[in-house]
N, C-alpha and C positions, 0 to 999 in steps of 0.2 A: 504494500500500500504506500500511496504515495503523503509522505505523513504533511506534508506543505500542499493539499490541495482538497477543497470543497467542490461539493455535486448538488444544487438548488433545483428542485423536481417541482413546478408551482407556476402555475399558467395565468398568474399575477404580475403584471411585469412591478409594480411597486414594490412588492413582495421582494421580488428578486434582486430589483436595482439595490433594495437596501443592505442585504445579506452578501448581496457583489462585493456594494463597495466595502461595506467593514473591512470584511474579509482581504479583501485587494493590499487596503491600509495600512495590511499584517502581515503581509506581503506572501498571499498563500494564492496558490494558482484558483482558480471558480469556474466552472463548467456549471451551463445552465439549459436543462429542459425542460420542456413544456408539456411533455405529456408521460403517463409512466414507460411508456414500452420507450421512448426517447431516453426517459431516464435511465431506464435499466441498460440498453446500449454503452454508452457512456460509462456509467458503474464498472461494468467488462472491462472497458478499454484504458479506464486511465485510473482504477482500483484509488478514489478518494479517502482519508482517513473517517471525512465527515461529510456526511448526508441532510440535506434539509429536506423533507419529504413531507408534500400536503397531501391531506385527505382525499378532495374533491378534484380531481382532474378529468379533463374533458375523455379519455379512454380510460376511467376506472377511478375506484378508491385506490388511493394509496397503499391507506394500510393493509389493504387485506396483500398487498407485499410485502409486509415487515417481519414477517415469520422467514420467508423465504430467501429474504435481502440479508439478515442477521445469519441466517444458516450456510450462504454461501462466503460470508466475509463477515467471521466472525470478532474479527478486530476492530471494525467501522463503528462510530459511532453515530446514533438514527436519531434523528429528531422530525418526530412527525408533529406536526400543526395541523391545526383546525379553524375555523370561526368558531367551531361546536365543540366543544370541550365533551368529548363521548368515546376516550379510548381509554380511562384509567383501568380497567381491566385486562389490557394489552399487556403482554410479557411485563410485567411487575417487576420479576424477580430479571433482568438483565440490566447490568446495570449501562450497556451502553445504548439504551434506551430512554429517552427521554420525550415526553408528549408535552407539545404549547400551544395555550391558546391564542390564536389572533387578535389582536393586530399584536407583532412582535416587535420589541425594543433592543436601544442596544443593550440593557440592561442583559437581555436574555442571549443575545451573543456575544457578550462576555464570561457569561454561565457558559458557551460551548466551545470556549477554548481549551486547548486539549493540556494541563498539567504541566507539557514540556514545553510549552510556546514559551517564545524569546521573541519580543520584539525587533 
């Protein structure tokens, strides 16, 4: 996994511009999709450390890939969003799981910096 690089799944482009740029600022590479099957392409090919993954996209829920995306790339940490806050029963017990409600601040991507980040 590429530990300097983000993968934004979220057919928001506000959404995504904001989660770009932080990220950008931390100087960590950003790949951004729009729909899941885009996303999970992506995922394969450039194996990000960190995932932002929305619920609601235009070919699918998200989540009902979180089982699958955790099992292939066990190391990646998933952050799935919502408007609706309706997944706290979602893998619990991993802890490179985490679920957020919309609208996201930087507050909350500063929570997904990964331990070893160095400015």
């Amino acid at each position: 996994m590429d530990q300097r690089s983000v993968l934004i799944i979220d057919d928001e482009e506000d959404c995504c511009t904001l989660i770009s740029s932080f990220f950008k600022k931390k100087n960590y590479l950003v790949f951004i999709a729009h729909t899941i099957e885009e996303g999970l392409q992506l995922l394969k090919l450039h194996r990000p450390v960190i995932v932002f993954l929305d619920n609601n996209l235009p070919d699918g829920f998200g989540w009902e890939k979180a089982h699958e995306i955790l099992a292939a790339y066990p190391g990646i940490q998933l952050h799935l969003f919502s408007a609706y806050k309706n997944a706290d029963h979602y893998l619990k017990d991993n802890n490179n799981f985490i679920v957020w409600e919309k609208p996201l601040s930087v507050k909350h991507l500063e929570a997904a910096l990964p331990a070893t980040h160095t400015p």
